[in-house]
N, C-alpha and C positions, 0 to 999 in steps of 0.2 A: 658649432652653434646652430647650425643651417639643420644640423641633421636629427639634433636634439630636437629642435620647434618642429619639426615632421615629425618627428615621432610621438611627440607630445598632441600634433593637430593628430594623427592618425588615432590614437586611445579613447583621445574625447569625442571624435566620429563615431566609432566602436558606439560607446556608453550611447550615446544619441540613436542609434541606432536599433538596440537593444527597445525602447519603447514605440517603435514606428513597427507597423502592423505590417509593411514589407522588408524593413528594415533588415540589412544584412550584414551584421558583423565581422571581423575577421576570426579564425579560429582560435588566436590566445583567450577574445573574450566567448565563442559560442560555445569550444567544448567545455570551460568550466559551467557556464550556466547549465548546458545540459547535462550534465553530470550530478548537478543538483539537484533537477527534477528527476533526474532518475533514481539519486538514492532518498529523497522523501519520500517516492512511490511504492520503492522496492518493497520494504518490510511492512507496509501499509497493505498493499495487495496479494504478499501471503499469507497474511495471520489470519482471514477471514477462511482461506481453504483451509489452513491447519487447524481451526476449530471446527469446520464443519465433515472434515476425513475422522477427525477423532471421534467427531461424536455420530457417526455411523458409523466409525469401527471397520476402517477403512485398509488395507495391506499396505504397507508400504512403496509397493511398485504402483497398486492402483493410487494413491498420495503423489507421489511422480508424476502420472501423468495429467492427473488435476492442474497442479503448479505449472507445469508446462503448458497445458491447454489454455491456463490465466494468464503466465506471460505471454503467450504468444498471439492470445486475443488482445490485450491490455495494448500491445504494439503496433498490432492491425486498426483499430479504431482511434488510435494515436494518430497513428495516418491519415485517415478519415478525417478525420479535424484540422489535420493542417490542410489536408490536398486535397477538397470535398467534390461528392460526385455531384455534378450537377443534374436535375430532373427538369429539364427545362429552362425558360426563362429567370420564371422567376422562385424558383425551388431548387434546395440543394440539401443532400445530405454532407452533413459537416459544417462546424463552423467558421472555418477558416482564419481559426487563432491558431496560435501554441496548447493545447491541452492537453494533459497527459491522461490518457484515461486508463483506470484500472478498476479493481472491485472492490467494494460497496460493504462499509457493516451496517448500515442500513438495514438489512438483510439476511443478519446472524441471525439475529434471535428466533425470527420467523422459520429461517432457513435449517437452523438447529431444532425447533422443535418438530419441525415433518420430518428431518433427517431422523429423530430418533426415534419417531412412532415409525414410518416406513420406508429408509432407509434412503439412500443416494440416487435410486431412479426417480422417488417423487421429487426431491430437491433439484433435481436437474427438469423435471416435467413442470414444474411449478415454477421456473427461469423463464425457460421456455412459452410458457403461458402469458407470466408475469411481463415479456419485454416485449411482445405482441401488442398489451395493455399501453406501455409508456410509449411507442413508437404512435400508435393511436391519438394520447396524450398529450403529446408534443406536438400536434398540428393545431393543437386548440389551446395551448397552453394560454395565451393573450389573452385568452376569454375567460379563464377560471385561476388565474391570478390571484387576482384579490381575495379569492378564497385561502390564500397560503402566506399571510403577513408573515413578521421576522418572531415575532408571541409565538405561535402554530408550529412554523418550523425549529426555535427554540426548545421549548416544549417535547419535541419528539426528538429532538437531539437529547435531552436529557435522559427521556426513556427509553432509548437505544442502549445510550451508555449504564443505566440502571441492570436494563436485563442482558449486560454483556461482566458484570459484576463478579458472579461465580465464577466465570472460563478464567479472569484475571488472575482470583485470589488459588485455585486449582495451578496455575503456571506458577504464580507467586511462591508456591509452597512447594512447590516439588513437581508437576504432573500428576494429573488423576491418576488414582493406584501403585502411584509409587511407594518403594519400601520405607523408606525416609521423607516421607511424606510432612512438611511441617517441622522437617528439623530444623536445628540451630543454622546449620551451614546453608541451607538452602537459604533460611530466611534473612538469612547476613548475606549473602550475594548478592539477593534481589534487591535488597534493600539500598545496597550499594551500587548498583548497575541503576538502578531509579535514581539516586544520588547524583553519577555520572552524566547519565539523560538529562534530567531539570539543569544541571549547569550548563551543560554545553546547548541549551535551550535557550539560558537566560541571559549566556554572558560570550557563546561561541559567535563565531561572526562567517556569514557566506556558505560554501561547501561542508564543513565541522555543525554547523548549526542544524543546516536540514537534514546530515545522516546521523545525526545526535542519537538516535534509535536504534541504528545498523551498526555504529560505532560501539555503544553499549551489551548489544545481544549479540555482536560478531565477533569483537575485538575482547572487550574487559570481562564477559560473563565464562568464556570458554576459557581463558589463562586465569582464572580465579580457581576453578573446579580444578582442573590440570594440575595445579599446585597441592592439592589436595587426593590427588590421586585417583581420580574420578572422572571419567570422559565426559565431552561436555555435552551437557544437556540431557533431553531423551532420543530415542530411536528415529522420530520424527525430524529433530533439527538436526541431527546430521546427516539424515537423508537430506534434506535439502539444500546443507549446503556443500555434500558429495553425491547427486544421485547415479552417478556414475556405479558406485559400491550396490547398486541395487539391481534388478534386472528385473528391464519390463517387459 
């Protein structure tokens, strides 16, 4: 009895824990949490390189080492946010939560259209430029607030997702230039992997709920085509989730 109410006081410490800013869980409850954020991030912060490699028309080794350069920034500035540098008293870079930080479609459509007038150096010069501007930004933000209510920010959320439209309904159908482009089977998978996503969105619970995404493009899209005699996907997603088959 003695060792059940310990075990029971020790879970709900856990959970209490879980919302204290230094709070330190034991590991049955931190690795699933973190396991979560990591698969909500996962397929959120490669789809933004896989449409900007495609649309410079990018090799697949050079697509490699983008992905890798993304996770492996994504992980570094992860850090940074939990374990921030201090600049003094009273300056710090980092904010000293749990943030998982990765990349931005914010910055598709912009980053697609330079990408396709002149190619992956500008898109990469024009990062470069662009995070100079926000670091800037960020020391004033308090001051020019008010300039960005939830109207403002809504609003560009919508027009992000407007001109990110095409890249969707081009994967939806097959890949741009694919031979089968908008057939029947492509359109029945996708249709059905979006099926799979929205439920395990609406009705999955915890770890199932935030890879709802990962689960659907990893797990049910690649055994649907495979049954059909067809590898799964194109050239680009199974680079990335073999890039090992590739040589960079």
């Amino acid at each position: 009895m003695n060792h059940s109410q310990n075990s029971k006081t020790k879970r709900q410490k856990d959970r209490e824990m879980v919302y204290q800013l230094e709070g330190r869980p034991g590991l049955s409850t931190a690795v699933p949490l973190g396991l979560q954020h990591v698969l909500a991030m996962f397929t959120s912060n490669l789809a933004p390189i896989l449409i900007i490699a495609s649309v410079c028309g990018l090799s697949g080794a050079d697509t490699v080492i983008m992905v890798q350069c993304a996770m492996f920034v994504s992980g570094l500035t992860t850090f940074v946010q939990l374990y921030p540098i201090k600049l003094g008293k009273n300056r710090q870079i980092g904010a000293n939560l749990p943030i998982v930080m990765g990349t931005s479609f914010a910055f598709v459509p912009t980053a697609s259209a330079i990408g396709a007038a002149s190619g992956i150096g500008a898109v990469l010069g024009g990062c470069l430029a662009g995070s100079m501007i926000e670091v800037l930004m960020g020391f004033f933000y308090k001051y020019i607030r008010r300039f960005f209510p939830p109207l403002v920010v809504g609003c560009t959320l919508v027009t992000i997702g407007v001109n990110l439209l095409d890249v969707g309904v081009d994967y939806f159908a097959g890949g741009s230039g694919a031979e089968d482009y908008g057939s029947i089977q492509n359109l029945s998978v996708a249709f059905f992997v979006l099926l799979i996503v929205v439920l395990l969105q609406r009705f999955g619970k915890g770890l199932l709920k935030n890879s709802a995404i990962l689960v659907g493009g990893r797990r049910i899209c690649p055994r649907l085509l495979s049954r059909n005699g067809r590898h799964f996907c194109n050239r680009r997603c199974r680079m990335v989730w073999n890039p090992a088959s590739y040589a960079v």
